[in-house]
N, CA and C of each residue as an Amber inpcrd file, in Angstrom:
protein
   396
 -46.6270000  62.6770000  -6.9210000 -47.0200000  61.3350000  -7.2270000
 -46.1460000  60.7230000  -8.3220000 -46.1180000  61.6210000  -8.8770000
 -45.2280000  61.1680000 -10.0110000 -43.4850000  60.5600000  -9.6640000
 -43.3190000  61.5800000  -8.9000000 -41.7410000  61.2330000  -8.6190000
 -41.5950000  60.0270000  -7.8040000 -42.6920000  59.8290000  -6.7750000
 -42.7510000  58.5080000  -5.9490000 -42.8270000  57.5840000  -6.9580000
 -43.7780000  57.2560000  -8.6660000 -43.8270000  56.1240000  -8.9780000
 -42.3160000  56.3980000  -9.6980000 -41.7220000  57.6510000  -9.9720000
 -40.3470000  57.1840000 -10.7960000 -39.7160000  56.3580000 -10.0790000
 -39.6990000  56.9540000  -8.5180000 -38.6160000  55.7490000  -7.4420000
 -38.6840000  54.6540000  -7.6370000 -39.6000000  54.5730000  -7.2490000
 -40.3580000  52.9060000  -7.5470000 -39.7130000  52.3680000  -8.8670000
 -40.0520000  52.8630000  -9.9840000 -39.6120000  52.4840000 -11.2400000
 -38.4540000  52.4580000 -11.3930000 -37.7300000  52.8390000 -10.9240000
 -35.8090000  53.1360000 -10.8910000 -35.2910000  51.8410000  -9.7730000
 -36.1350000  51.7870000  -8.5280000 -35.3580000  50.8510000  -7.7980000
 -36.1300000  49.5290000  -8.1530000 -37.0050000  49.3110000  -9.0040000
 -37.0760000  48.2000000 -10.0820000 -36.4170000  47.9210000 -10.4960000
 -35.7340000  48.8950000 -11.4310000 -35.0070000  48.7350000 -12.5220000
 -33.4520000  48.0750000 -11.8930000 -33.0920000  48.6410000 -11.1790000
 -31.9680000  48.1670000 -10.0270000 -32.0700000  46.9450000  -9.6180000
 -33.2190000  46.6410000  -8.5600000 -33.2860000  44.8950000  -8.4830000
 -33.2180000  44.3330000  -9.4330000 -33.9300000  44.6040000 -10.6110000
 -33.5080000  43.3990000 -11.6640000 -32.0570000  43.6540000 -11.9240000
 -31.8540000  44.6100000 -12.3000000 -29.9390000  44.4370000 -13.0000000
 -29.3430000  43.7510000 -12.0150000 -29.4690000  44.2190000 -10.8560000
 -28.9870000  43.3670000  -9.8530000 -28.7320000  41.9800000  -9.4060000
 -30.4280000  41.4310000 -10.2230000 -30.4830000  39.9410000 -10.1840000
 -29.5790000  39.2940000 -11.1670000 -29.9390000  39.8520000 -12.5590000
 -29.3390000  39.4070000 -13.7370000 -27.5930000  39.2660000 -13.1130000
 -26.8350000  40.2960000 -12.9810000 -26.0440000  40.4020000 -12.1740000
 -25.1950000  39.1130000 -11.7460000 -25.9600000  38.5760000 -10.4980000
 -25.6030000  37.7910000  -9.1930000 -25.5370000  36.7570000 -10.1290000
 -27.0490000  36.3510000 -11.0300000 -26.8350000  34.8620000 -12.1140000
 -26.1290000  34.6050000 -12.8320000 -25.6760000  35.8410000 -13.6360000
 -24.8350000  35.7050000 -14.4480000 -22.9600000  35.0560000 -14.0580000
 -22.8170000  36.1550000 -12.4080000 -21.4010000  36.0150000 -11.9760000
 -21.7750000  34.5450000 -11.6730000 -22.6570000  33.7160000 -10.7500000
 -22.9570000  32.6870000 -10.5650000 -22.5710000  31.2260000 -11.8370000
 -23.3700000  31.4920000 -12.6520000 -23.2230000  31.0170000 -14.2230000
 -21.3860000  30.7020000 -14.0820000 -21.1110000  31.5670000 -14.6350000
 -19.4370000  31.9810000 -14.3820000 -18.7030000  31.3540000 -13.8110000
 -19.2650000  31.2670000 -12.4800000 -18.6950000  30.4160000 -11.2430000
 -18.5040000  29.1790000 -11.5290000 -19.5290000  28.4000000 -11.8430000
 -20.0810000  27.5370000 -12.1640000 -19.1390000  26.7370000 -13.0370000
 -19.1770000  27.5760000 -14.0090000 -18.4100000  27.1900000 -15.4130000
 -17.2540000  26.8560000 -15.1090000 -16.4790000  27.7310000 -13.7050000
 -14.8880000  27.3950000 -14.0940000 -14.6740000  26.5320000 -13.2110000
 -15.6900000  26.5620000 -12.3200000 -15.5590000  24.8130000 -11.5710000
 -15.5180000  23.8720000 -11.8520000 -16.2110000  23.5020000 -12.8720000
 -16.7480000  22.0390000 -13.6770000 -15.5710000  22.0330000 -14.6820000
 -14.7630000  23.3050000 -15.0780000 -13.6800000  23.1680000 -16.0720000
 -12.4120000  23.2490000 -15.1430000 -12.2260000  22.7640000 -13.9930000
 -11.2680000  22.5090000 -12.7070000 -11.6280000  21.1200000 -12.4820000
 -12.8290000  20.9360000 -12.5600000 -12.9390000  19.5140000 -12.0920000
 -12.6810000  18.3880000 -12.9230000 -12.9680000  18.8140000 -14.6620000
 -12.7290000  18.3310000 -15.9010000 -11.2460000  17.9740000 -16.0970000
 -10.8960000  19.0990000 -15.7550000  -9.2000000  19.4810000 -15.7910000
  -8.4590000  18.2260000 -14.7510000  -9.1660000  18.3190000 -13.4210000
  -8.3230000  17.6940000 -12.6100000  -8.6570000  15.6460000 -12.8200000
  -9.7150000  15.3770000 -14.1980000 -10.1830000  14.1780000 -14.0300000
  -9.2540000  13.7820000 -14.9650000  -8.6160000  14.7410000 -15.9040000
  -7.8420000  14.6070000 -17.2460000  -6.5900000  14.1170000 -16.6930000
  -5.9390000  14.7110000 -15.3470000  -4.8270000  14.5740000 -14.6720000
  -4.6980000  13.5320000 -13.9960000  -5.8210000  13.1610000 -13.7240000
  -5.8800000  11.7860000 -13.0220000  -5.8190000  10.5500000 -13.6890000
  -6.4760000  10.4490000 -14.8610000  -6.4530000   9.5350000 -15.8270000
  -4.9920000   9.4160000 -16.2010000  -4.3270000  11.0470000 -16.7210000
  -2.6820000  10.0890000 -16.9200000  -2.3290000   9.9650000 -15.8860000
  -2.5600000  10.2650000 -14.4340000  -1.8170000   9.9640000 -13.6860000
  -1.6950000   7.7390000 -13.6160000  -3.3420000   7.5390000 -13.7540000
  -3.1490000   6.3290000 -13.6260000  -2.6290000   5.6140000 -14.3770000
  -2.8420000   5.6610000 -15.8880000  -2.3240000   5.4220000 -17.3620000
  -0.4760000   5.2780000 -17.0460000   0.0960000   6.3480000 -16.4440000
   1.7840000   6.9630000 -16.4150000   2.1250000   5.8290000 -15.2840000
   1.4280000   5.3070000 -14.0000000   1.8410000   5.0230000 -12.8440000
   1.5490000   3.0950000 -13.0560000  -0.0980000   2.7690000 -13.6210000
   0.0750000   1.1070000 -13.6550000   0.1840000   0.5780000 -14.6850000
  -0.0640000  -0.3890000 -15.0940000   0.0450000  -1.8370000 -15.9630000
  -1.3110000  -1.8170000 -16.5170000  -1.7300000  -2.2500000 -17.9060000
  -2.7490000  -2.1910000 -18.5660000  -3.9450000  -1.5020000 -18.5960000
  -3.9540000  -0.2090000 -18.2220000  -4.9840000   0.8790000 -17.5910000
  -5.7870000   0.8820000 -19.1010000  -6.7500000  -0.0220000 -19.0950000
  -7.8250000   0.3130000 -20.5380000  -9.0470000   0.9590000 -20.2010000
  -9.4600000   1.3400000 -19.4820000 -10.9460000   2.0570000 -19.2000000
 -10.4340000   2.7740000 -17.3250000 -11.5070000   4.0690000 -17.4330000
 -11.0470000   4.7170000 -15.8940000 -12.5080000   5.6450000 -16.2050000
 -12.8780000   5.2450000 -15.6210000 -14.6750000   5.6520000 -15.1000000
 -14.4940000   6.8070000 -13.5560000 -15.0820000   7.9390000 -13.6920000
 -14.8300000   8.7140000 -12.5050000 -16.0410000   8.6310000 -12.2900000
 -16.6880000   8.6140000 -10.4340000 -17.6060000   9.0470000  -9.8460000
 -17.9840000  10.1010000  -9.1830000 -19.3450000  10.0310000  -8.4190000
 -19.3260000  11.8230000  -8.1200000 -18.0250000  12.1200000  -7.1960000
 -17.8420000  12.9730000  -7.8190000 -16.5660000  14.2360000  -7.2060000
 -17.4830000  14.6680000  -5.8570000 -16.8590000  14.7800000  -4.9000000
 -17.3910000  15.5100000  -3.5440000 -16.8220000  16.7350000  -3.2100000
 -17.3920000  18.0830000  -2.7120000 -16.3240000  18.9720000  -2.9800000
 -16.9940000  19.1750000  -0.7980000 -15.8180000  19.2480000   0.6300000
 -16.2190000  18.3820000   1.0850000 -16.1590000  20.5640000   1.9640000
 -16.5710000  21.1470000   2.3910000 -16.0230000  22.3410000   3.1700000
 -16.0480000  22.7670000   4.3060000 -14.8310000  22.5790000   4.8420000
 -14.1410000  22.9110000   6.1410000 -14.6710000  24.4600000   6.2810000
 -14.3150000  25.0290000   8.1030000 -13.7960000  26.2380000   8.1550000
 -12.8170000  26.6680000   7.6210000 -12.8550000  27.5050000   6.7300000
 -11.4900000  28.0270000   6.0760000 -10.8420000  27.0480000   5.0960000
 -11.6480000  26.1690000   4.3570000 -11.1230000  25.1110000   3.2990000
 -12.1240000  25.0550000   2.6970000 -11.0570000  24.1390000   1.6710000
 -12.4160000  23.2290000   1.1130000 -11.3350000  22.1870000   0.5260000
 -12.0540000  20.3620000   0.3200000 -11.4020000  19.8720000   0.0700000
 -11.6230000  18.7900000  -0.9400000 -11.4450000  18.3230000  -1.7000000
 -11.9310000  17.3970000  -2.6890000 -11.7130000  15.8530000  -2.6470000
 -13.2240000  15.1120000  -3.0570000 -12.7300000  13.1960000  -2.7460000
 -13.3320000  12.7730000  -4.3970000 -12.3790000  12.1630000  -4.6850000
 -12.4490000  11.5580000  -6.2120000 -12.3300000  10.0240000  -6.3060000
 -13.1040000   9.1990000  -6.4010000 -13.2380000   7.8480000  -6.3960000
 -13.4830000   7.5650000  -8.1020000 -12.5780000   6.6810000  -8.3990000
 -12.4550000   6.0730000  -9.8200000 -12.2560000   4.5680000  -9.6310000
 -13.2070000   4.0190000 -10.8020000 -12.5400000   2.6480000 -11.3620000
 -11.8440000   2.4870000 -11.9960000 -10.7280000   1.8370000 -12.2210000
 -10.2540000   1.6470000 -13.3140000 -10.1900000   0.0350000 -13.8520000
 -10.3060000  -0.2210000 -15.2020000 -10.6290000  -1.1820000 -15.7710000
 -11.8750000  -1.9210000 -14.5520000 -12.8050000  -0.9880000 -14.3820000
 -13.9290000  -1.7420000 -14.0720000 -13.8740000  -1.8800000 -12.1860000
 -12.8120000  -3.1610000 -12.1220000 -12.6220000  -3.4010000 -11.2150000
 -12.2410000  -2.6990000  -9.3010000 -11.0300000  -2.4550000  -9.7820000
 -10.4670000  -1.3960000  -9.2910000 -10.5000000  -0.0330000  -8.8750000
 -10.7500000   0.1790000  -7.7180000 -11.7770000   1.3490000  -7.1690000
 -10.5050000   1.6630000  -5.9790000 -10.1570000   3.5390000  -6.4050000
  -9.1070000   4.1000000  -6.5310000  -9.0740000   5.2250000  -5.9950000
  -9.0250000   6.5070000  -4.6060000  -9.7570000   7.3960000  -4.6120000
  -8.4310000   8.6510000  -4.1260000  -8.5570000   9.8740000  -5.0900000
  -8.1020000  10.5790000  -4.7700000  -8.6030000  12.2340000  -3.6680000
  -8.0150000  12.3850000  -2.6740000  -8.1260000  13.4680000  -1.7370000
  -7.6270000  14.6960000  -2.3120000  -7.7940000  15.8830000  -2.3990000
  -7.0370000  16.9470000  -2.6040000  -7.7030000  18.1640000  -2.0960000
  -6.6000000  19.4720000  -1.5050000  -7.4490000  20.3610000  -1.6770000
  -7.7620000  21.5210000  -2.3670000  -6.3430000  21.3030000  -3.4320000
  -6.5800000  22.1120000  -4.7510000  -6.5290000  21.2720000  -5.5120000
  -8.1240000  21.2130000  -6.7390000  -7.9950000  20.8830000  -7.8940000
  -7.0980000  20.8060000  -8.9840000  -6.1180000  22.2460000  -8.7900000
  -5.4710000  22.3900000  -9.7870000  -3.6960000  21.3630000  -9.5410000
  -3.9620000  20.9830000  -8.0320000  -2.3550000  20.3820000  -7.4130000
  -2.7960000  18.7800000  -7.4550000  -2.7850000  18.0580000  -8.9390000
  -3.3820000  16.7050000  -8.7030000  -2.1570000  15.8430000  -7.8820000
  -1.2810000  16.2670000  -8.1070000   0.0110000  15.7640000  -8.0070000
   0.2710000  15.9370000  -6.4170000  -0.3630000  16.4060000  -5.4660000
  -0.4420000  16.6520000  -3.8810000  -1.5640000  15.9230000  -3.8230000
  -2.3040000  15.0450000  -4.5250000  -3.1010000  14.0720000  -3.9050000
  -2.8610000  13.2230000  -3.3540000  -4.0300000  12.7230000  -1.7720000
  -3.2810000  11.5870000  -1.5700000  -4.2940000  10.4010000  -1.9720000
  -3.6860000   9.5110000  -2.4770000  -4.1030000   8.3700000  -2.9250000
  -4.5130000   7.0650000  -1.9920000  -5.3460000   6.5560000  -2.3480000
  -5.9600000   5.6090000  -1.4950000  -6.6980000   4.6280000  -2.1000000
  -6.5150000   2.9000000  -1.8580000  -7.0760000   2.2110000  -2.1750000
  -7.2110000   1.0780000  -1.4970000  -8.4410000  -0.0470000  -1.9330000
  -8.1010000  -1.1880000  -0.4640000  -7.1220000  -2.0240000  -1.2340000
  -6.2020000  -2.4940000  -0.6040000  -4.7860000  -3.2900000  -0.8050000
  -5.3130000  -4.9080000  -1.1070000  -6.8890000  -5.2250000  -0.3970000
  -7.1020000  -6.4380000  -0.6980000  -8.2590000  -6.5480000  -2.0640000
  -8.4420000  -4.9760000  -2.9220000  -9.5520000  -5.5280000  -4.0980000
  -8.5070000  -4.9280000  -4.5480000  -7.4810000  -3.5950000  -4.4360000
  -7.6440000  -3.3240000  -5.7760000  -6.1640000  -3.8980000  -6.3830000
  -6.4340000  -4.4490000  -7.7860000  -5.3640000  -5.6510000  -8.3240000
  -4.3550000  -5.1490000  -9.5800000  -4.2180000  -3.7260000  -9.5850000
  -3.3270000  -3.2710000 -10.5190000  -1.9870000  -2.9180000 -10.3310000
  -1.2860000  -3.3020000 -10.8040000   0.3560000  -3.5860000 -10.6030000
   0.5920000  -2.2770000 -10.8760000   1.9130000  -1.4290000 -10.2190000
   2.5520000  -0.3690000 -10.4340000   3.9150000  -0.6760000 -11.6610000
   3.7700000   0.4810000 -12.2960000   5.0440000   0.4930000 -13.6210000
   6.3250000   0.9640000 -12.2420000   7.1440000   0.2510000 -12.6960000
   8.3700000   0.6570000 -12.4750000   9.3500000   1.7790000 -12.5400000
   8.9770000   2.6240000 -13.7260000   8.9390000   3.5660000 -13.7320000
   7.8190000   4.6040000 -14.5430000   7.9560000   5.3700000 -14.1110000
   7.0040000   6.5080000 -14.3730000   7.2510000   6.9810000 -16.3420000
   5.8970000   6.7840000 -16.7740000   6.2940000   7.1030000 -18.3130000
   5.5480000   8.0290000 -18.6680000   6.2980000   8.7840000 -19.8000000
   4.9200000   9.7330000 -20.1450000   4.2950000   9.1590000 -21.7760000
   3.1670000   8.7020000 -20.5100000   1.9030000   7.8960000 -21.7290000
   0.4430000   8.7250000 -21.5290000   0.2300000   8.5920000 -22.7440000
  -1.0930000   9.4300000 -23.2400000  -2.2190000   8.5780000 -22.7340000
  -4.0760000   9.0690000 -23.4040000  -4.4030000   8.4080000 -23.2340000
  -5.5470000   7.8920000 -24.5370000  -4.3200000   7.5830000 -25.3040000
  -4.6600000   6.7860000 -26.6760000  -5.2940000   5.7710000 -25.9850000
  -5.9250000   5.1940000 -27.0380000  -6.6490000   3.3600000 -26.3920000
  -6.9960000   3.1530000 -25.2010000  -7.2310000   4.1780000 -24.3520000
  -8.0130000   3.9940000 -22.8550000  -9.2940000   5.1700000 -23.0790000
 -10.5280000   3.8460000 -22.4590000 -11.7760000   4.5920000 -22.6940000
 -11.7190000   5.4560000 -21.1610000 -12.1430000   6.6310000 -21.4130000
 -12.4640000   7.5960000 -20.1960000 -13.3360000   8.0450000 -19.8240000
 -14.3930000   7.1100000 -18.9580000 -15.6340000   8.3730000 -18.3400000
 -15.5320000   8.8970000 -17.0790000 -15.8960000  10.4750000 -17.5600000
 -15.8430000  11.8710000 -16.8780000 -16.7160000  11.6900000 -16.5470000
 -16.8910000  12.4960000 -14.9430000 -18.0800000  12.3910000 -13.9160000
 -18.3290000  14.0270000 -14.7350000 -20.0110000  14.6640000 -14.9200000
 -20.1130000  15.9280000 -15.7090000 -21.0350000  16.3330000 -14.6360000
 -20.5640000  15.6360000 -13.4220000 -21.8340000  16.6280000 -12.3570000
 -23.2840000  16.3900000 -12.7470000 -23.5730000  15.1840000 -12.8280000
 -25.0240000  15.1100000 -12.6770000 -24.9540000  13.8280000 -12.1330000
């Protein structure tokens, strides 16, 4: 009797570590997604800042993360200065620069720089989509 309740008590002890486990790697998961997605909103902002004409505010919306057989792929819709609604495709977070870009030609009204600069993003307000 005894040894049956040790079993018992041992493959207790197992499911829980087990659980703790799965939440914890989960947790984890979690974390380095939202710090990929953070990452890739940071890239986007200079991307827009480096590429138009007076970029003062760039507001991101929900991120979609969209999954294929054997993919997965990402849709990023931003305003910038309010107006201007801007949306990037990708299917690595980390390749902002293989996005393809998309916008309607008849709202959105921001002029392209001529050339490409490397500008920060001093004096442009930035809201990050934080997944909620």
């Amino acid at each position: 009797m005894k040894k049956i309740r040790g079993l018992f008590i041992a493959i207790g002890v197992l499911i829980v570590i087990g659980i703790g486990a799965k939440v914890v790697m989960d947790t984890q998961k979690g974390n380095e997604k939202n710090m990929k997605i953070h990452k890739a909103q940071e890239e986007i902002a200079l991307y827009l800042v480096r590429n138009y004409i007076d970029v003062k505010k760039i507001e991101f919306h929900k991120i979609n993360e969209i999954k294929g057989v054997g993919y997965t792929s990402w849709r990023i819709s931003v305003d910038v200065n309010e107006k201007n609604t801007i949306s990037f495709s990708m299917t690595d977070l980390s390749k902002v620069e293989d996005a393809t870009v998309g916008h309607n030609p008849k709202t959105f009204r921001l002029n392209k720089k001529e050339e490409v600069l490397t500008a920060d993003l001093d004096g442009v307000e930035v809201i990050y989509w934080n997944g909620e």
